[in-house]
Every structure is written in structure tokens, then in C-alpha cells.
C-alpha positions as CSV (number, residue, x, y, z in Angstrom):
1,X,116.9,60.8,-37.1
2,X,116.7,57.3,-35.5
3,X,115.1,58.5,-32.4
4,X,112.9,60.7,-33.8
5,X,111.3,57.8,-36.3
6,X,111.1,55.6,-33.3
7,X,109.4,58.5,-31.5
8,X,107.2,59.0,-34.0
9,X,106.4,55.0,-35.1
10,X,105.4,54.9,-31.2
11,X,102.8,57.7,-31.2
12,X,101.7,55.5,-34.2
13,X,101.4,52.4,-32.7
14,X,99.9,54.1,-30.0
15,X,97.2,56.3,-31.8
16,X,96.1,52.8,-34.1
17,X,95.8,51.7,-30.4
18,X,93.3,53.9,-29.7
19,X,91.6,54.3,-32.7
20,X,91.0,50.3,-32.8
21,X,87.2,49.6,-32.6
22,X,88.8,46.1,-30.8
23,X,90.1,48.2,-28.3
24,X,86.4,49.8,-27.4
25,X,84.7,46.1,-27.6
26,X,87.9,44.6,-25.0
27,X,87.3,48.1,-22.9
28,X,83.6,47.7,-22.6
29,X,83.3,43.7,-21.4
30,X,86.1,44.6,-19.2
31,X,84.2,46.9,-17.5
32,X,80.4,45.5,-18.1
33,X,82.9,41.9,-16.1
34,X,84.2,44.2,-13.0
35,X,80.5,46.1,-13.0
36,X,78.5,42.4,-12.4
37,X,81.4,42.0,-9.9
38,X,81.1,44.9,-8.1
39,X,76.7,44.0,-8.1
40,X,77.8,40.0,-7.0
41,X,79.9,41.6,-3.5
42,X,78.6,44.3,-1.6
43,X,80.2,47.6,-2.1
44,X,81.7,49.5,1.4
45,X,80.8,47.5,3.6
46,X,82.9,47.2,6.9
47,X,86.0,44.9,7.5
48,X,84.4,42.5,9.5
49,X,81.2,41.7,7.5
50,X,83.6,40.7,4.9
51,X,86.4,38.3,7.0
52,X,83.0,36.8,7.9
53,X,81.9,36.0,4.4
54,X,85.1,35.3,2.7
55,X,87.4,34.2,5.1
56,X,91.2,35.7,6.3
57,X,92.6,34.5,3.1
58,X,90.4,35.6,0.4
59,X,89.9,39.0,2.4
60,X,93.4,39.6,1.7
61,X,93.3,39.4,-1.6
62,X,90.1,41.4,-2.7
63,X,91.6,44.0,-0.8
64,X,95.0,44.3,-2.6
65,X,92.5,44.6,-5.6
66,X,90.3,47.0,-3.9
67,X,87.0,44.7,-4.8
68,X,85.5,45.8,-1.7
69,X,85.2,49.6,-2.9
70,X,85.6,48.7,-6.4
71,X,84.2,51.9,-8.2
72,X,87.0,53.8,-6.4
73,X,89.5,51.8,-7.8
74,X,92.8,52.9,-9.2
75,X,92.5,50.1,-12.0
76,X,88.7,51.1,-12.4
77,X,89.4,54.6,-13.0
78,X,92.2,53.5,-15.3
79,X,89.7,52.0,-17.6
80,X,87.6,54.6,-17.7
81,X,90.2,56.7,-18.6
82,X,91.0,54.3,-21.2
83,X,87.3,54.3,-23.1
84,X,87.5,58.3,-22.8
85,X,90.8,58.5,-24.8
86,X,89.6,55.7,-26.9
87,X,86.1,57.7,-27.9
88,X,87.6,60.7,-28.3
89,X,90.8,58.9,-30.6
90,X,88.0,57.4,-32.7
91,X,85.6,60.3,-33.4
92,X,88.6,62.3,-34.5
93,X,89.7,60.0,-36.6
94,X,86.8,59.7,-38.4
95,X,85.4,63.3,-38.1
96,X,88.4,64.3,-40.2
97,X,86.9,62.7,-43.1
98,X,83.3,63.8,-42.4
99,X,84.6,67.5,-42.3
100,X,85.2,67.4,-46.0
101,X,81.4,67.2,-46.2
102,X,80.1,69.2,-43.4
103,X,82.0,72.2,-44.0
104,X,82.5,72.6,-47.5
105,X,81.0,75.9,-48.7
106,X,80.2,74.4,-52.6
107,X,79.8,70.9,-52.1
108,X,79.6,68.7,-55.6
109,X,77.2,67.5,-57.9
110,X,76.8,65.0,-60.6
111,X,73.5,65.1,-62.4
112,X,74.6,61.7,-63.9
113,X,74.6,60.0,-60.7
114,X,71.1,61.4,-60.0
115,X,69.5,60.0,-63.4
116,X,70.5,56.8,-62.1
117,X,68.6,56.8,-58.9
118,X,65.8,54.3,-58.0
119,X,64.5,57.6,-56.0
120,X,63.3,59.8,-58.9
121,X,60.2,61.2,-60.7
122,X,60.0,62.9,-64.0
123,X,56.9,64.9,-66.2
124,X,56.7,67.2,-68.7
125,X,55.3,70.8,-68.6
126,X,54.5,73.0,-71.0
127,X,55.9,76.1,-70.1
128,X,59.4,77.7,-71.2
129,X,62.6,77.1,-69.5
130,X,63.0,80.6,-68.0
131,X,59.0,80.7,-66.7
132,X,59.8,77.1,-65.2
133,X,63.5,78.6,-63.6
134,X,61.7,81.3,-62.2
135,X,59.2,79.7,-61.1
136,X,60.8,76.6,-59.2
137,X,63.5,78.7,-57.5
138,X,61.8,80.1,-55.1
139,X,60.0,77.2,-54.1
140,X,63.5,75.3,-53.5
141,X,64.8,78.3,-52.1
142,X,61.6,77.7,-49.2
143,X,62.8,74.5,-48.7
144,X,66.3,73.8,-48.9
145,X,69.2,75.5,-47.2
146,X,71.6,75.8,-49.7
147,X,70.7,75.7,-53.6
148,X,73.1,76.1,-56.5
149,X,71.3,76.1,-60.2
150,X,73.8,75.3,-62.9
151,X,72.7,75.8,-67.0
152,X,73.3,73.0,-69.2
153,X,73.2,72.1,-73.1
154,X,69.1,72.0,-73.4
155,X,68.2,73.6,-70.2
156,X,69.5,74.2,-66.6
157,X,70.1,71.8,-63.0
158,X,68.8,73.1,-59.4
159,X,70.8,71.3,-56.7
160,X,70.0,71.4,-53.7
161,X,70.7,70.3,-49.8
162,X,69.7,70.6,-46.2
163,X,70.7,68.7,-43.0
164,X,74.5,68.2,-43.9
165,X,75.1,69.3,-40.0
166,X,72.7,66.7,-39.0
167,X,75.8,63.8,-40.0
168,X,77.3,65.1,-36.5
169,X,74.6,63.7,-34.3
170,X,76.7,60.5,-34.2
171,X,79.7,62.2,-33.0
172,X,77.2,64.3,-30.4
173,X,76.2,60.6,-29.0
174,X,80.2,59.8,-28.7
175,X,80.8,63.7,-26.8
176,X,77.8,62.8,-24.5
177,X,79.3,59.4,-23.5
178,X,82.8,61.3,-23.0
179,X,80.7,63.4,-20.4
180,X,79.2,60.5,-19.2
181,X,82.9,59.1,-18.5
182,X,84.2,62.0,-17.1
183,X,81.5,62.7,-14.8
184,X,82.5,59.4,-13.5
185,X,86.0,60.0,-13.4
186,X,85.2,63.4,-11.3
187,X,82.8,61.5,-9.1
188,X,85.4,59.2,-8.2
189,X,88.7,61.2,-7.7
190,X,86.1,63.7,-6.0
191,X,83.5,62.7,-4.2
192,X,83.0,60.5,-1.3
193,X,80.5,58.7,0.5
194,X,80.3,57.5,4.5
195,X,77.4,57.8,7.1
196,X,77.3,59.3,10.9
197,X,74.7,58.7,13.7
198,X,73.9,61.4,15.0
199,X,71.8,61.1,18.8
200,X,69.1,63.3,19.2
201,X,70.0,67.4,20.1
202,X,73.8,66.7,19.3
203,X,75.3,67.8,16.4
204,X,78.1,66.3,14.2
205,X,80.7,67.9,11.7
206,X,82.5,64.6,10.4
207,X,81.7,61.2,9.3
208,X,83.3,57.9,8.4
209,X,84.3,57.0,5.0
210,X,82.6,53.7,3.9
211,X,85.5,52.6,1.3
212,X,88.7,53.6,3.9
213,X,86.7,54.1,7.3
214,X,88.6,57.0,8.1
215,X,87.2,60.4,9.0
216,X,85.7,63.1,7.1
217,X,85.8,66.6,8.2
218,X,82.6,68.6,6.7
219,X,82.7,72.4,6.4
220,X,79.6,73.0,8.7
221,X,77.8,71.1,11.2
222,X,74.5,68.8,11.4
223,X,72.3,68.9,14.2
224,X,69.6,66.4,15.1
225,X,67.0,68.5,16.5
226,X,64.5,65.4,17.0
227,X,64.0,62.2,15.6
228,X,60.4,60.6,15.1
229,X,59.1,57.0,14.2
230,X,56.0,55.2,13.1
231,X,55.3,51.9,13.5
232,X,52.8,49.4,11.5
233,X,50.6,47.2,14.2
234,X,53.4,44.4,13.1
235,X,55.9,46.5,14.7
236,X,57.9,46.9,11.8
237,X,58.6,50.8,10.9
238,X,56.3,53.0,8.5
239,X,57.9,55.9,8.4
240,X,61.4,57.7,10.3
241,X,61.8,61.1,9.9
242,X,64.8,63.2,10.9
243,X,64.4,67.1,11.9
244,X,68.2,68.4,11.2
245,X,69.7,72.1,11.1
246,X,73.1,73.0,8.8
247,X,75.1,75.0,11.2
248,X,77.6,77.4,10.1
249,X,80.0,78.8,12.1
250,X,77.7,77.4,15.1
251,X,74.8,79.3,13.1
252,X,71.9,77.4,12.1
253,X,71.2,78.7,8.3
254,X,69.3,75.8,7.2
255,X,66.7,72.8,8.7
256,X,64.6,70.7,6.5
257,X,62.8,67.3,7.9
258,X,64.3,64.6,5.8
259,X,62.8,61.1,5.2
260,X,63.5,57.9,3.2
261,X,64.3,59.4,-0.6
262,X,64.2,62.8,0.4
263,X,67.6,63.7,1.2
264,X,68.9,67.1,2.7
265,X,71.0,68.9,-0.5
266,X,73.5,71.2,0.8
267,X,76.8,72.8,-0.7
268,X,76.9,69.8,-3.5
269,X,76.3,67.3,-0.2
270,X,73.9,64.9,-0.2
271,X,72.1,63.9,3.3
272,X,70.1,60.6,2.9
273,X,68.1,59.3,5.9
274,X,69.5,56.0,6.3
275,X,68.6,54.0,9.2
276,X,67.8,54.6,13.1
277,X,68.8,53.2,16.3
278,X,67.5,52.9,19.9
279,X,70.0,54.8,22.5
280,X,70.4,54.0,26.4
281,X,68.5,56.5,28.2
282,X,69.5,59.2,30.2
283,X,66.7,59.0,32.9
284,X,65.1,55.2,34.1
285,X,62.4,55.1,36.6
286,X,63.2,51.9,38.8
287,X,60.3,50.7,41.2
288,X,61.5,48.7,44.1
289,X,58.6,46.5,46.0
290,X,59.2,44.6,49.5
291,X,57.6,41.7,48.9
292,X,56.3,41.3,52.7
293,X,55.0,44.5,53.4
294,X,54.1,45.6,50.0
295,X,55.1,48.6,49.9
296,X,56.7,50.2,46.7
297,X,58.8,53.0,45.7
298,X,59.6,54.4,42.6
299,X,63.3,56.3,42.1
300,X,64.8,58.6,39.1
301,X,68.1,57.4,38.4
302,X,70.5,57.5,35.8
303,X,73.3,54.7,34.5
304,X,76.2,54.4,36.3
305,X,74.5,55.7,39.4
306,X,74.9,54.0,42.7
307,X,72.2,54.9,45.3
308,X,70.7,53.6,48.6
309,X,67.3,51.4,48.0
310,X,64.4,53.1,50.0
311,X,63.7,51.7,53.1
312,X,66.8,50.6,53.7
313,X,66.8,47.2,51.9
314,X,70.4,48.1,50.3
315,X,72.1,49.7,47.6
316,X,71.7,49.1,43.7
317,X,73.9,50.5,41.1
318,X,72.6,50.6,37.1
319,X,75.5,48.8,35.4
320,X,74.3,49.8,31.8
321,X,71.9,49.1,29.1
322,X,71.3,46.6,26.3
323,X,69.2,47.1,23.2
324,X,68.9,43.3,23.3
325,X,69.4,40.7,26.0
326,X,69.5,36.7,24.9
327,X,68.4,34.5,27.8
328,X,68.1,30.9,26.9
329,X,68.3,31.3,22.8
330,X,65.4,34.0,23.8
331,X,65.6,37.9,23.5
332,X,64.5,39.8,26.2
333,X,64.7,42.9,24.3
334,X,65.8,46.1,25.8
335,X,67.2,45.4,29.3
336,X,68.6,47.1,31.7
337,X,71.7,45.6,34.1
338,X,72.1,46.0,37.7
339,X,73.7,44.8,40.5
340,X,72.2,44.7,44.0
341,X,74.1,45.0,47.0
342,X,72.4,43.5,50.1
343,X,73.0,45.4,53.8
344,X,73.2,42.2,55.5
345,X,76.8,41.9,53.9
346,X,75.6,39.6,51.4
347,X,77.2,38.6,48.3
348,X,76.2,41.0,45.4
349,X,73.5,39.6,42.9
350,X,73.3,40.8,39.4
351,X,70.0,41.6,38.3
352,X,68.1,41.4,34.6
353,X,65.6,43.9,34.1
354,X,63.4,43.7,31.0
355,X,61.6,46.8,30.3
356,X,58.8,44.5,28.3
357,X,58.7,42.2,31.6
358,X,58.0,44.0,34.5
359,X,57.7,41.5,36.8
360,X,60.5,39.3,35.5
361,X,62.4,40.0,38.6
362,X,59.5,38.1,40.7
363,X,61.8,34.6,39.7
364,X,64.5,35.7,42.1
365,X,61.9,34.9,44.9
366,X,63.7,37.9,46.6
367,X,61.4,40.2,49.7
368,X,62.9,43.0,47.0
369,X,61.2,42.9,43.9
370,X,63.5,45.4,41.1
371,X,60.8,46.6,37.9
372,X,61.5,49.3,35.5
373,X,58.7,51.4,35.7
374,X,59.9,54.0,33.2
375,X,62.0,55.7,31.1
376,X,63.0,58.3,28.2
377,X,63.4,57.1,24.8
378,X,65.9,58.1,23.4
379,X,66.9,57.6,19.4
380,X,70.1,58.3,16.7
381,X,69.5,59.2,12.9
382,X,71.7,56.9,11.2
383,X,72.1,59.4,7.6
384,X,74.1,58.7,4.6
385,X,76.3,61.0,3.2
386,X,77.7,61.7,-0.3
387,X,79.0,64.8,-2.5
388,X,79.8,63.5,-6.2
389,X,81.2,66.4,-8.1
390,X,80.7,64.8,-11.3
391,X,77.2,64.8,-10.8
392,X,76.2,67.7,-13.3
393,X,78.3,66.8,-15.9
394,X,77.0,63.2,-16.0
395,X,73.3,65.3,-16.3
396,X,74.5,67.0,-19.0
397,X,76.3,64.2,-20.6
398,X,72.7,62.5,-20.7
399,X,71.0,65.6,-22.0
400,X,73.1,65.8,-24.6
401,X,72.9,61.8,-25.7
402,X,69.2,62.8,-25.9
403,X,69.7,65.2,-28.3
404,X,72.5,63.3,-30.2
405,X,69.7,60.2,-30.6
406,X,67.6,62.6,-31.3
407,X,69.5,63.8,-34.2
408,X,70.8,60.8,-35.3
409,X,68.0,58.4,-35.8
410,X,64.9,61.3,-36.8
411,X,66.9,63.8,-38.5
412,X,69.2,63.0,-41.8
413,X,71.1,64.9,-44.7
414,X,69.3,65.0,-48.0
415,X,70.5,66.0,-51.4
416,X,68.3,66.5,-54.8
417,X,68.5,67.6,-57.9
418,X,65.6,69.2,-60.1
419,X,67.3,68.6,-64.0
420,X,64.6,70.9,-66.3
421,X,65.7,70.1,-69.8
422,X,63.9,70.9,-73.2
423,X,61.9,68.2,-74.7
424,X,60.3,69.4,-78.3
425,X,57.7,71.3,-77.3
426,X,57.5,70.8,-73.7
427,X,60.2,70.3,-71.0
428,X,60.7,67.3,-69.4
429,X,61.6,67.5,-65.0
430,X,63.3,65.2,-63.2
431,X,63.2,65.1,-59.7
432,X,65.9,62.6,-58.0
433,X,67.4,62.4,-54.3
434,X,69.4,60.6,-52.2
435,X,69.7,60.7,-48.0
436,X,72.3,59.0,-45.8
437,X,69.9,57.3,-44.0
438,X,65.8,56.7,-44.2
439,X,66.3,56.2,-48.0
440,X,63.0,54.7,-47.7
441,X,61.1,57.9,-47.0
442,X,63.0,59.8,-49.6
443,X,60.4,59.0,-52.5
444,X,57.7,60.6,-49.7
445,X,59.7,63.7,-50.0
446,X,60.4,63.4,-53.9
447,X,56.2,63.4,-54.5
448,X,55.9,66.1,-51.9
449,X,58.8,68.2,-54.6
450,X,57.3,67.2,-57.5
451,X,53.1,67.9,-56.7
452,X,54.8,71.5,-55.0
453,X,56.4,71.9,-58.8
454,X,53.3,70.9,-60.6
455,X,51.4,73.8,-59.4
């Protein structure tokens, strides 16, 4: 017996927990605290950018905390699982009380509580009770959804209701917020967001996680067909633009061009164009000049390539590519690295070829003068990737908070009472009501009943 009233003085404890308004307020700050966190540091960015900003130390510990991918956080989920229970713990609570109104198929009246309404009208009319009964039922019946006439000593009561649902529209705000919560919860335990470059004509089927940097496996494949970008006169971008193809099974079944905010959709995956990048090119055009005789010659080669220089001045080899070159606090810009290797048994001499300088070699004061004369461009698609799950129920949770606002602050339960009682010759009306909320436009409604009576 012991255990079980400990068992049950527990659950007890535990359900006042949850049913504790307190609990909601402590729930929320907590979470609006760790949401102007998780705006103050960057989310998923990588390892190094953030030893850089914060140091070995304070690294370590954001990390234990998981700071750095916050939203994905066990103790973040936790307290979103918390607010669920504590919405759904409170709306029951009080819904079992509501239910005695909503569903009650004869709900009570007091005429006695009516006469002493600030929300009433009365007259007199000439007519008999039962011409007056059968007259003003009808016209209730039009516009009430549930009526109930009731006799009396000197004449007879009409009661009448509508919008006792409408009480729930709170409770469909709290169910909308639960959605809300639980799309969030799905989105996190779920979905997952990284990026891949992808070079031009290749095609990709994983990409790194953002929060762990591990790899993703995707069930199909994204090809790059081509890659396109404007530039203003500045310089600075106007517009990149990604042509990709889904490939199933090696099969393309889907290509769509896909630019900044207009994403690719595919299988509940989102494909965001994210940034570009420059690539080293396959193909360079190198022209080599003597500098005595004048004469020039232009080869095709490609990086790594050692080759003899025309007219037998020696052999070069294309070390590699840089996208940026610093010489002297100054950037160069895209360069390409060699090394020339003299015949006369010479020492090798590293050479610096800007493409935007062509005749930047000319300061070696060399008889071989090395210029890049051309070459392909070549580009990545740097895209964004993301599949959230919860995605559709966080739609519907706000679809539904529309219509729960709706409800709740346009839309109210109203309750009158139409007492016809004889008066010497005449009878006297009385028309009173009441609303549990907008009492203010109740006596609108009451002179809307009472001129519909009058005729």
C-alpha cells in the first residue's frame, strides 16, 4: 500500500509540475535566453573559424554544450519536449472543466440571473401570449442553435444559445503551438543540413554535415551541368546561377536552373545555391618570348606538365595554381606557379605568372619572357543542403493558430433569454444576454433581437 501511495503522490507531484503556469513562463525565458544565444554565435560553422574567435579554451567548452550547433542540441530538444508536455498537461487540465459546458446536451438557465443584467431591453406588446410564442420562435429558431422555451407562472421563457464550440479556440491556439513544437522536434531528430561543391560536369551523391562535418550519403546524385556568373562593372557578382540534374540510378529524372532563393525541392530535400568558387584550369595557354630575337610561341599545357620550351631555351614545368597570390601585402590575383629549368645547367628559377599581368615576368630581365596568354575558366557551385521533416507539420501548426486566433478573438459564445410574461392588458418582453467575451457588443445584438421581435 506504501509503494503504491508513493507511486501515485509522485505522478502527483509530477502532473502539478506540468500543469504549473510557472513552469511555462521558466520554459519559455529559458529558451527565448539559449535562442538570443544561438543569434549572438554563429550556428555550424567549421572548427577552425571558431578556435580563431574564442580561443582553445573556451572552444572546449561550447562544445561539450553543443553551443556551436545549438538547435540540434540534446538539452535544446529536451526543453522543447518539456513546453510540449507542459501545453498539452495544461489544456487538459483545464479542458476537463470547459467540457461540462461544451458538451452538455441541456445546459442551464436562470431567468433570475438574466433580469439582473446591465445587457437587457424590455417593452410591451399587445398581443396574447400564445400569438407572441408563436410568433418569436421561429425567429429564435433562425438565429440561435439551440433554443429551449420553458412556461412559467404569468407566461413562458425562450432560452437560447449559439457559439458554445467557439470556447475551444483557445485550446486550438495551444494544439497549433504543440504542432509548432513538434515540427521542431521532428526537424531536429530528422533533418539535417551541410553543403557540397560540386565542379562543373561532375556529379556528387554526399555532402558534409555542418553541425558534425561528417558525410552524408544522399539517395540519388547531383550533377553540375554548367555554372554561369554575372558581374556588376564593380566587379562584385549580380547574379550565379547553377544548371543541376537529379540522377537516379545514373538516370537524369530531374534539372531545374537554381539561383539565390530559388532552391531545387527534391524528395523532402532542399538544394539552396549558396556560393561559387574559381577552379584551377584544366588547359593554360603559356606564351614564351626571346627577348633578343623576338620571336614568340604560344603552348597548350596542362598542370603538372613538364615540357621542353620551343626553341630550345629549356624546359618549364606548371607547378599549380592559386586563386590568390600576395606579393608584398599586394594580391596578384589568380596566378599560376612555375619553375624554369635553364639548358645551360643552370639553377632552376621559380616563376610568378599573374594572369591580370601579362608582362609581369618582364622584371626577371630574363632573354625568356614566360606570359599566360590563356586559359579555360573553370567554376564550382557551392549549394546548401537541407531536408527538415518537420517542415509540414510546423505549416500546419501555423494554419491552424490562424484559425485558433481567428476563433478566439472574433468569434464568442452567447446566451439570451426572451422572458414574455403578462402584464394587464399587454405583455411585457424582456430581452437579456450575456457573452464570454465582447460583452461590449452584446447590447448591439440585444437591439438587433428586440427590433426583429417588434415586427
Amino acid at each position: 500500500m506504501n509503494k503504491e501511495k508513493g507511486s501515485a503522490d509522485f505522478f502527483g507531484r509530477l502532473w502539478k509540475l506540468f500543469a504549473s503556469v510557472r513552469l511555462t513562463v521558466v520554459i519559455l525565458l529559458s529558451l527565448a535566453v539559449t535562442s538570443g544565444i544561438g543569434t549572438i554565435i554563429p550556428q555550424n560553422k567549421r572548427p577552425d573559424e571558431y578556435l580563431n574567435a574564442y580561443g582553445e579554451f573556451f572552444y572546449k567548452i561550447l562544445s561539450v554544450f553543443d553551443i556551436f550547433d545549438m538547435y540540434h542540441s540534446w538539452w535544446f530538444q529536451f526543453l522543447l519536449l518539456m513546453l510540449v508536455i507542459n501545453v498539452v498537461v495544461c489544456s487538459t487540465k483545464r479542458f476537463s472543466a470547459l467540457r461540462k459546458i461544451i458538451f452538455v446536451k441541456d445546459p442551464s438557465f436562470d431567468v433570475s440571473k438574466f433580469r439582473n443584467f446591465s445587457n437587457k431591453e424590455e417593452f410591451s406588446d399587445s398581443r396574447s401570449l400564445e400569438d407572441l410564442k408563436r410568433i418569436y420562435v421561429p425567429i429564435i429558431s433562425r438565429r440561435f442553435g439551440y433554443k429551449r422555451i420553458e412556461e412559467t407562472d404569468n407566461g413562458f421563457c425562450i432560452f437560447a444559445e449559439k457559439g458554445r464550440w467557439t470556447r475551444i479556440g483557445v485550446y486550438i491556439v495551444h494544439f497549433s503551438v504543440i504542432l509548432l513544437l513538434i515540427g521542431a522536434l521532428i526537424g531536429s531528430f530528422l533533418g539535417f543540413a551541410g553543403s557540397a561543391n560540386i565542379p562543373e560536369g561532375k556529379t556528387i551523391n554526399k555532402i558534409r554535415l555542418y553541425n558534425t562535418g561528417k558525410a552524408q550519403a544522399l539517395d540519388f546524385g547531383i550533377r553540375c551541368d554548367s555554372f554561369n556568373v554575372k558581374f556588376y562593372d564593380s566587379g562584385a557578382p549580380s547574379e550565379y546561377r547553377s544548371t543541376l540534374t537529379i540522377l537516379e540510378q545514373g538516370k537524369p529524372v530531374l534539372t531545374k536552373d537554381i539561383i539565390v532563393n530559388d532552391p531545387l525541392r527534391y524528395k523532402g530535400i532542399n538544394i539552396f545555391q549558396s556560393n561559387y568558387g574559381k577552379l584551377s584550369p584544366e588547359n593554360i595557354t603559356l606564351n614564351f618570348k626571346n627577348r633578343i630575337t623576338g620571336i614568340s610561341y604560344n603552348k597548350k599545357v596542362s598542370l603538372g606538365q613538364q615540357f621542353d620550351i620551343p626553341g630550345n631555351m629549356g624546359q618549364f614545368i606548371v607547378k599549380g595554381y592559386r586563386n590568390s597570390y600576395d606579393f608584398g601585402g599586394y594580391n596578384l590575383g589568380e596566378t599560376i606557379i612555375g619553375i624554369l629549368i635553364p639548358n645551360n645547367n643552370g639553377s632552376p628559377v621559380n616563376i610568378i605568372l599573374p594572369m591580370r599581368f601579362p608582362f609581369y615576368d618582364n622584371m626577371r630581365k630574363d632573354d625568356l619572357i614566360i606570359s599566360v596568354k590563356g586559359y579555360d575558366q573553370r567554376y564550382y557551385t557551392g549549394l546548401q543542403i537541407t531536408r527538415d521533416p518537420g517542415v509540414w507539420v510546423v505549416y500546419s501548426g501555423f494554419a491552424v493558430m490562424i484559425i485558433g486566433c481567428f476563433i478566439t478573438f472574433f468569434m464568442f459564445h452567447q446566451r439570451f433569454c426572451i422572458e414574455v410574461s403578462k402584464s394587464g392588458k399587454n405583455s411585457r418582453i424582456m430581452v437579456a444576454g450575456t457573452a464570454n467575451k465582447n460583452k461590449l457588443a452584446m447590447q448591439s445584438r440585444i437591439k438587433s433581437i428586440v427590433k426583429s421581435l417588434r415586427k
